[in-house]
C-alpha positions as CSV (number, residue, x, y, z in Angstrom):
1,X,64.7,73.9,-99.5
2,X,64.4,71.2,-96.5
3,X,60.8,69.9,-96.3
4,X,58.9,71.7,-93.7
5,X,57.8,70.5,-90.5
6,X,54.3,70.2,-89.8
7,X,54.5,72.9,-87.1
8,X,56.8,75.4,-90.1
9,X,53.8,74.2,-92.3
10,X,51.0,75.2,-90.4
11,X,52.7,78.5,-89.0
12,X,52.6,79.8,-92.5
13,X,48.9,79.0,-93.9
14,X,48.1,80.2,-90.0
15,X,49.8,83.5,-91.0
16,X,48.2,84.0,-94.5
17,X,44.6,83.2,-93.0
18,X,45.0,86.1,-90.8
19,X,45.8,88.3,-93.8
20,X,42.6,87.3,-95.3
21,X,39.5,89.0,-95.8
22,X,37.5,86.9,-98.5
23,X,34.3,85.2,-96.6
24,X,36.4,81.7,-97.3
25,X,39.9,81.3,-97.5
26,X,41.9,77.8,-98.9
27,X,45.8,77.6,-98.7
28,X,47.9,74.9,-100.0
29,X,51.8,75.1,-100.0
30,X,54.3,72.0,-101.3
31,X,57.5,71.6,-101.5
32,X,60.5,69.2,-101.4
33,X,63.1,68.1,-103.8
34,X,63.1,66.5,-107.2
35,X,66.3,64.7,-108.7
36,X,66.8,63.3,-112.0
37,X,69.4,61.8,-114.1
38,X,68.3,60.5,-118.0
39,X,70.9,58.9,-119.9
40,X,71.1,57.6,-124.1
41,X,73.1,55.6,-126.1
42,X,74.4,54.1,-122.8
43,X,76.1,57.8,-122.0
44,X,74.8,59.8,-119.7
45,X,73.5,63.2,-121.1
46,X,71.6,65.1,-118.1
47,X,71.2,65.0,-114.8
48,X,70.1,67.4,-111.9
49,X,68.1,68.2,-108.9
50,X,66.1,71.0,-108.2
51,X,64.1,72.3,-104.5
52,X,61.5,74.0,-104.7
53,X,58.4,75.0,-102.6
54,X,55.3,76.9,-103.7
55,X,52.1,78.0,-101.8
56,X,48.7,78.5,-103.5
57,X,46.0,81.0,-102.3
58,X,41.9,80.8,-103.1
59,X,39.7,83.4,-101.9
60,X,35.8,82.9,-102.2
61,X,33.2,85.7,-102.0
62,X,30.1,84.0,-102.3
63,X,30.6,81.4,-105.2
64,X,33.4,83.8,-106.8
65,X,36.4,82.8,-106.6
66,X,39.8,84.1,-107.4
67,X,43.5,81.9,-106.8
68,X,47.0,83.3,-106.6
69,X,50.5,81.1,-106.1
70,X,53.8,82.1,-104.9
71,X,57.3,80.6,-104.5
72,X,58.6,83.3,-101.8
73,X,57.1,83.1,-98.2
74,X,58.0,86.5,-96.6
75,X,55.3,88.6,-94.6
76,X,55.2,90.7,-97.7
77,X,54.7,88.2,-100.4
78,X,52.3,86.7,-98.9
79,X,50.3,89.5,-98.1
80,X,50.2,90.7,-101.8
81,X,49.5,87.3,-102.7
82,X,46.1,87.4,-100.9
83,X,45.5,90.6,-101.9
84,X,46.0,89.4,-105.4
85,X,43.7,86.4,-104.9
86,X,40.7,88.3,-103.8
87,X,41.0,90.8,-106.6
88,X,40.6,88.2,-108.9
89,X,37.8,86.9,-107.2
90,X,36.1,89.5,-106.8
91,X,36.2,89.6,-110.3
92,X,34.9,86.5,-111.2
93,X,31.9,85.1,-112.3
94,X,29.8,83.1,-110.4
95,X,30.4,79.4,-109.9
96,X,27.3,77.5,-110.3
97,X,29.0,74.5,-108.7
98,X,30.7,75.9,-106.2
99,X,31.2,74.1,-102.9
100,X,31.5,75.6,-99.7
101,X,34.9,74.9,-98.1
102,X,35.3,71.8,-95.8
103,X,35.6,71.9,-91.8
104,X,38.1,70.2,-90.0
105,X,39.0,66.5,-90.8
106,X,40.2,63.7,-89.8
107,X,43.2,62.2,-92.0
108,X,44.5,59.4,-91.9
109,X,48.1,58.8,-90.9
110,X,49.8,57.3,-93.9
111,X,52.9,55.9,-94.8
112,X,54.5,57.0,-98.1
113,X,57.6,58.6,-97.3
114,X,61.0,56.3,-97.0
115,X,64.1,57.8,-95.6
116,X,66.1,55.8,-98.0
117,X,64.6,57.8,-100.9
118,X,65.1,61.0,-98.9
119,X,69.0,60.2,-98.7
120,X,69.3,60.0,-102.4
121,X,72.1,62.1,-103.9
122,X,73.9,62.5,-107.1
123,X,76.0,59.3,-106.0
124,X,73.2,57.1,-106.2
125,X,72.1,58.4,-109.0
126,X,75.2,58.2,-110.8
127,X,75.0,54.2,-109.7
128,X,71.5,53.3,-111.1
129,X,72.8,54.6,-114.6
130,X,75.8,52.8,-114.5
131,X,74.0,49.6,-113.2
132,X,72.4,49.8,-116.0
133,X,74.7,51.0,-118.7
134,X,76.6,48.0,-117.6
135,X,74.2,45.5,-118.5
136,X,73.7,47.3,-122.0
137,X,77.2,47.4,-122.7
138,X,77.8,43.8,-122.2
139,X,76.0,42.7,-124.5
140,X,76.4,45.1,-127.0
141,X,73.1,46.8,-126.6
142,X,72.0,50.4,-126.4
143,X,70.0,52.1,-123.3
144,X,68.0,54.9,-122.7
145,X,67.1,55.2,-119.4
146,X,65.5,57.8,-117.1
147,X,65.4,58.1,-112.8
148,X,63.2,60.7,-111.0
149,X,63.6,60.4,-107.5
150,X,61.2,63.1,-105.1
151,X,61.4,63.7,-102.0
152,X,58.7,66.3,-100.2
153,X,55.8,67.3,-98.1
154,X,52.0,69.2,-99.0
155,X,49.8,71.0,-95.9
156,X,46.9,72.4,-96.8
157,X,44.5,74.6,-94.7
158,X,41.7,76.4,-94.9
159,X,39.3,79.2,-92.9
160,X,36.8,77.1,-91.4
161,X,39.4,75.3,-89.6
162,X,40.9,72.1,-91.8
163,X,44.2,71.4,-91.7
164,X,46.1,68.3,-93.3
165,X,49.9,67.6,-93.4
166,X,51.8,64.6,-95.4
167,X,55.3,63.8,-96.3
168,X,56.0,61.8,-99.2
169,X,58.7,60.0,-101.4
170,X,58.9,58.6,-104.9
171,X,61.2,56.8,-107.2
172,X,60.5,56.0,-111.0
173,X,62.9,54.4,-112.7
174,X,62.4,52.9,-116.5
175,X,65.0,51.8,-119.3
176,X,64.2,51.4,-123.2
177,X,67.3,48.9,-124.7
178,X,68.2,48.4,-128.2
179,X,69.7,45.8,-130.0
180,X,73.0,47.5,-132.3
181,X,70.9,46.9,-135.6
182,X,68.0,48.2,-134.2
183,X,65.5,45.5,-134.4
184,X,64.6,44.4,-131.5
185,X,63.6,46.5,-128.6
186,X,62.8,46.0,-124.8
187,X,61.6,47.8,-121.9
188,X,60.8,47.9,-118.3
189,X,60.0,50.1,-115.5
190,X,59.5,50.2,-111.9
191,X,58.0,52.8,-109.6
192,X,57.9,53.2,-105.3
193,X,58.2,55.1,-102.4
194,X,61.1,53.6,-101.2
195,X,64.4,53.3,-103.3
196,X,65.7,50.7,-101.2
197,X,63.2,48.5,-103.5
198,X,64.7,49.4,-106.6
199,X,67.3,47.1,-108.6
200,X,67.9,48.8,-111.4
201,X,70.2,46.4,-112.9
202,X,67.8,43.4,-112.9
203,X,65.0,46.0,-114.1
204,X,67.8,46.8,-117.1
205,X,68.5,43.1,-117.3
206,X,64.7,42.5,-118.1
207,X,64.4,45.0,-121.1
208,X,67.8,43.6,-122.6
209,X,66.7,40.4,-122.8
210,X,63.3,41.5,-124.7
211,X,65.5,43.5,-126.6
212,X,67.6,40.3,-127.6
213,X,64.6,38.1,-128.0
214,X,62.5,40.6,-129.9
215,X,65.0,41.3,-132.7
216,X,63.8,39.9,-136.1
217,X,60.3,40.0,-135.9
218,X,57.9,38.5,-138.1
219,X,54.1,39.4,-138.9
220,X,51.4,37.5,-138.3
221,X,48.3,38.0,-139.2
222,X,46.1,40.6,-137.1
223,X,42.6,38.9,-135.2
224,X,41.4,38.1,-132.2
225,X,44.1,36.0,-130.0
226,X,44.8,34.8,-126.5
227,X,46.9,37.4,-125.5
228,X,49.2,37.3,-121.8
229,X,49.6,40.8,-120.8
230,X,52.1,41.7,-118.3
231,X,51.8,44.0,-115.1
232,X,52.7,47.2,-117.1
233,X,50.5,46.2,-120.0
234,X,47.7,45.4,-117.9
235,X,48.0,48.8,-116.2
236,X,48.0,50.7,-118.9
237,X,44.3,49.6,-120.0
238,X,43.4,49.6,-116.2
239,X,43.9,52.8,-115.6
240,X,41.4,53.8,-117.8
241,X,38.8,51.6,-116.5
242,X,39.4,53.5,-113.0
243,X,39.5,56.7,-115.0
244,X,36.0,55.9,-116.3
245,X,34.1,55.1,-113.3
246,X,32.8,58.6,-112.5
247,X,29.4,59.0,-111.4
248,X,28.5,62.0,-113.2
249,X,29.8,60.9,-116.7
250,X,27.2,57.5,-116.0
251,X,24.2,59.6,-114.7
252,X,24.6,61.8,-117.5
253,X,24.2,59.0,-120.0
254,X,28.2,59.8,-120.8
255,X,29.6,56.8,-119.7
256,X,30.0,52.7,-120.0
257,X,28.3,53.0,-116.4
258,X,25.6,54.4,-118.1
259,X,22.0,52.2,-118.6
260,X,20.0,52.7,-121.6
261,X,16.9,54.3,-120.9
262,X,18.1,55.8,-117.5
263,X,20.6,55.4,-114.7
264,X,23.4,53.6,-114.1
265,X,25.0,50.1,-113.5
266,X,25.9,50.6,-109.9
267,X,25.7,46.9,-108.7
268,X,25.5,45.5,-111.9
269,X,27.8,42.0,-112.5
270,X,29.7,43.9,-115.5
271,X,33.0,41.3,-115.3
272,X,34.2,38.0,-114.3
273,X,33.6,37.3,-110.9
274,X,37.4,37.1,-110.1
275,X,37.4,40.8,-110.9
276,X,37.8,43.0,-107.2
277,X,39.5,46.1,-107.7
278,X,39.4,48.5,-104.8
279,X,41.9,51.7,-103.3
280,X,43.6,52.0,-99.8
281,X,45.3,54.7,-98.6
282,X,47.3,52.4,-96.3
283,X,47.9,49.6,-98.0
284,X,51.5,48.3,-97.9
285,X,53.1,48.7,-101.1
286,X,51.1,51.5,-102.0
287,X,49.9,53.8,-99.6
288,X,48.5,57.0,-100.8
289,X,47.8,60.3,-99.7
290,X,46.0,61.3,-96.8
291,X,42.8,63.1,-98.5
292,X,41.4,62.4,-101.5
293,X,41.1,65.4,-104.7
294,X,38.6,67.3,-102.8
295,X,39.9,67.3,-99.5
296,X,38.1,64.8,-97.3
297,X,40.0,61.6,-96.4
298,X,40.9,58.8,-98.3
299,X,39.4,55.6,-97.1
300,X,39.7,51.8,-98.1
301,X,37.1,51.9,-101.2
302,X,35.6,48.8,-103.0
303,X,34.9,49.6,-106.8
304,X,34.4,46.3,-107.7
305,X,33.5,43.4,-105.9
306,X,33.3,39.9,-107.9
307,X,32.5,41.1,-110.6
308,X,29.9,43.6,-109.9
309,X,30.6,47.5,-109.7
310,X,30.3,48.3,-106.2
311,X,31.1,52.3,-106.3
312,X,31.4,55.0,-108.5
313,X,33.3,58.8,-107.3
314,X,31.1,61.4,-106.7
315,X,32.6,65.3,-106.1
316,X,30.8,66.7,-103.5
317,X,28.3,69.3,-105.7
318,X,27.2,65.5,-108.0
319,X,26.9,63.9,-104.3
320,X,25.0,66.7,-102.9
321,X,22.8,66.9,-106.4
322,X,22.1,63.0,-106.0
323,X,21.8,62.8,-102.9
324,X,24.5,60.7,-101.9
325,X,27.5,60.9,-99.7
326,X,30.6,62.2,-101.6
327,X,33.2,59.6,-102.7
328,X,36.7,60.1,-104.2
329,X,38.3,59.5,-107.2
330,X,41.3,56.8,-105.7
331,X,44.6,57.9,-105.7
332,X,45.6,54.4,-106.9
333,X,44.1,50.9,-107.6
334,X,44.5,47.6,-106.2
335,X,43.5,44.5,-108.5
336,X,43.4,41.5,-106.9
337,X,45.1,38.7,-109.0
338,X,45.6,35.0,-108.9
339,X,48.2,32.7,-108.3
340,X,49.5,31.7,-111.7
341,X,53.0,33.2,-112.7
342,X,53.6,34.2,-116.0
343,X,55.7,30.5,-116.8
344,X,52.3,29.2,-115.9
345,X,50.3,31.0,-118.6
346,X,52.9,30.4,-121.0
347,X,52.9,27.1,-120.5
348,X,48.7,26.7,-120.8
349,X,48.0,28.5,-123.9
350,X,47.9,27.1,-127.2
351,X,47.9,29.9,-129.3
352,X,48.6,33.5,-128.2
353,X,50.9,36.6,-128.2
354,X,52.6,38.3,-124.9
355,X,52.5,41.5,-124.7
356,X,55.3,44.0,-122.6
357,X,53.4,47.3,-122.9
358,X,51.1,49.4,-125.2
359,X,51.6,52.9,-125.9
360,X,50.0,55.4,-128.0
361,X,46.3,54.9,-126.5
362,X,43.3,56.7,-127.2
363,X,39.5,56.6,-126.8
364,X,37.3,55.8,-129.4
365,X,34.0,55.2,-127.5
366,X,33.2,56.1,-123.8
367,X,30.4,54.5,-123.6
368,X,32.1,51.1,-124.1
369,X,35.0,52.2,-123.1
370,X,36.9,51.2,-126.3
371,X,40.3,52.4,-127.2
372,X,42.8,51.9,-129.5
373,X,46.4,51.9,-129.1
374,X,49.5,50.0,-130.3
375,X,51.9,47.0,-128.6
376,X,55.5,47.9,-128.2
377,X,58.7,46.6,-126.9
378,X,58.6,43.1,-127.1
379,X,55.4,41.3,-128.0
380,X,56.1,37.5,-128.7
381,X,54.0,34.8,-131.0
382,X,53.1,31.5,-128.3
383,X,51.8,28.4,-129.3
384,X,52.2,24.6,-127.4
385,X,52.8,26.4,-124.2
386,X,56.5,28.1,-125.8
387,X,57.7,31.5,-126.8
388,X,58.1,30.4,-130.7
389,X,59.3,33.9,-132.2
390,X,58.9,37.4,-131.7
391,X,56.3,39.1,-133.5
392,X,55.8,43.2,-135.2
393,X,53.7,45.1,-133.2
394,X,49.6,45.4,-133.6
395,X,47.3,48.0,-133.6
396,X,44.6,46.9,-130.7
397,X,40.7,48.2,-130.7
398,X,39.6,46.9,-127.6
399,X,37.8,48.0,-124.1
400,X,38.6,46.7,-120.9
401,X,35.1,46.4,-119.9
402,X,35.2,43.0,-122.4
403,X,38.5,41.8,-121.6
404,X,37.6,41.7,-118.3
405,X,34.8,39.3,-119.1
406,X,37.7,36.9,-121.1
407,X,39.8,36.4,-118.3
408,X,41.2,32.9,-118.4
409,X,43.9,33.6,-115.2
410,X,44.9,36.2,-113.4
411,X,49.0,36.3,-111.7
412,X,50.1,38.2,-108.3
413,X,49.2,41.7,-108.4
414,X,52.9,44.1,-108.5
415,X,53.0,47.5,-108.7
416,X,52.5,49.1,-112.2
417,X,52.0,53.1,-113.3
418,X,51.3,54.0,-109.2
419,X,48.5,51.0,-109.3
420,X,48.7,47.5,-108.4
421,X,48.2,45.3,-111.1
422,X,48.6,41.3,-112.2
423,X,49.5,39.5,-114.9
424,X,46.3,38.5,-116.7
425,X,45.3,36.0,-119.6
426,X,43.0,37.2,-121.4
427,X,40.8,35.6,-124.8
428,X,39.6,37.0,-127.9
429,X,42.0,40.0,-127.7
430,X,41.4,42.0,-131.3
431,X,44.9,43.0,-133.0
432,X,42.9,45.0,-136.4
433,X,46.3,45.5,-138.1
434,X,50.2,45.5,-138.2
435,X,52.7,48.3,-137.4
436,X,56.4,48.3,-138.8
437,X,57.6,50.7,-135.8
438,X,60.0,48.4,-133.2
């Protein structure tokens, strides 16, 4: 299915809304095309593209509400799928929450789709896994490897007049590699909206040298260390920070946002001051989407400002209940870094461990924000400023709201997990105990 125009787009939700009966009418439809190609012990063993377009349907009567999705877009499809929608919402129940539907908008123009990810075909695909089988089977290494490549569009519309259009592109591209006796393990991954960014052998290149370098590992005793955590293992701690920062979860006394007694921490100093995180649909190497998750635009947001939380995200019906304007949850972060590279934070610390990634995460306290998880894929004992040995992976307890207050420097940001993220130093880093897996 070609990705349709904004003109196709709008001639279809145009046609369902005259179909429609309900007192409010939403209708979303998406589409576009999805490749893939996953490979394993340096053999390809799948690979495949799919197209695809769907369109959603929500009728409201009064604060009932009833959806309905299709994947055909004939007169008579679509008329049975708004019938179908307003029978189930007229039999409903009530939504105390419910918010009535927007007006019309004004989105942003942004820029996240890239021809060159558009023109991918099977060809390409085919040369990103032999780019980086190649590297594996020099060196007599095994890789696992996976790309997704989309390419597509989403309209949405709605009865009180908004309508919003966007085309976008995506590329993911991440490799596991294996030593032959198993022992050491690296890995690496890369995501953006244009392929023409993407060098999968120098990504492979990256996880076979961890792989090399991590075989053998030895255990050292778990504590609290200096710990260098790179882009992707920044992110995946970051994340959950942005995650976290919801207004409703902190009013409600649910949340690390949350004061004692009453209220929140908006504008509190909660981190270092060289902590500024903040979201932009149109920012260059990650531009987002033109609306945020309810519908009204995304706009450059500042969640934290040196150190001190500047915003939380508010749905509209916790907006309108606070009496506050509504503010989105961000599509993506941007966290401002530093200038030193990782070499550089090597080369200043003592005593510490790096650390590639950490997987297997998962809350223990929301109201510190502590989680749990374990390092994987390379995590490497320092001390005088060198890479000594490679070490077994920990098992972590800590919460980002702390490490943020232990930062001792901070790299360029890159772009990690759909997020931009840097390098970062951090202290006193707990490790509680040792895991055996590689």
């Amino acid at each position: 299915m070609a990705i349709l125009s904004k003109e196709e787009a709008k001639a279809i939700i145009d046609k369902v809304l005259s179909y429609a009966t309900a007192d409010e009418t939403s209708v979303s439809v998406s589409g576009g095309r999805t490749g893939n190609i996953r490979y394993a012990r340096n053999t390809v063993n799948t690979s495949g593209e799919s197209n695809e377009i769907s369109l959603s349907i929500t009728s409201v009567y009064g604060k009932r509400s009833g959806s309905s999705s299709i994947n055909e877009l004939d007169d008579v499809s679509l008329k049975k799928a708004v019938e179908r929608s307003q029978e189930i919402a007229k039999l409903a129940p009530e939504n105390p929450e419910y918010m009535p539907m927007l007006g019309p908008q004004n989105f942003p123009e942004t820029d996240n789709f890239a021809e060159r990810t558009n023109a991918i075909n099977p060809d390409y695909r085919a040369k990103v896994a032999m780019d980086s089988i190649e590297v594996s089977n020099k060196g007599n290494l095994t890789a696992a490897g996976y790309l997704e490549d989309f390419s597509g569009f989403v309209a949405m519309g709605n009865s009180k007049g908004m309508f919003g259009y966007n085309k976008n592109t995506s590329v993911d591209f991440s490799v596991t590699v294996r030593t032959a006796d198993g022992t050491g393990s690296g890995y690496a991954i890369r995501d953006f909206n244009d392929a023409g960014l993407l060098d999968a052998k120098g990504v492979t290149e990256i996880s076979a040298q961890k792989a090399q370098a991590s075989s053998t590992a030895q255990a050292i005793e778990p504590g609290k260390y200096t710990v260098i955590l790179e882009p992707t293992a920044a992110n995946d701690l970051m994340r959950l920070l942005a995650f976290g920062m919801d207004a409703r979860s902190a009013d409600e006394g649910r949340s690390f946002l949350s004061k004692k007694g009453g209220g929140t921490r908006l504008g509190e100093k909660l981190f270092d001051e060289r902590v500024n995180i903040y979201s932009d649909p149109m920012h260059p190497e990650l531009p987002g989407r033109p609306w945020n998750n309810e519908g009204l635009p995304s706009v450059k947001t500042v969640w934290v400002e040196n150190g001190a939380v500047k915003n939380m995200f508010y749905s509209r019906f916790w907006a309108e209940k606070q009496g506050v304007e509504p503010v989105g949850r961000p599509n993506g972060i941007i966290f401002e870094g530093g200038n030193d590279s990782l070499a550089d934070m090597i080369k200043s610390t003592q005593r510490g461990v790096l650390v590639t990634r950490f997987w297997y995460i998962r809350g223990v306290d929301p109201q510190t924000l502590l989680y749990t998880g374990l390092t994987r894929d390379g995590t490497f004992y320092i001390e005088d400023g060198q890479i000594k040995f490679p070490v077994k992976n920990f098992r972590f307890n800590e919460s980002p709201v702390i490490m943020l207050n232990n930062i001792e420097s901070l790299g360029k940001p890159q772009r990690a997990g759909g997020n931009m993220i840097p390098p970062m130093k951090i202290r006193d880093f707990t490790f509680t105990s040792l895991s055996d897996a590689v």
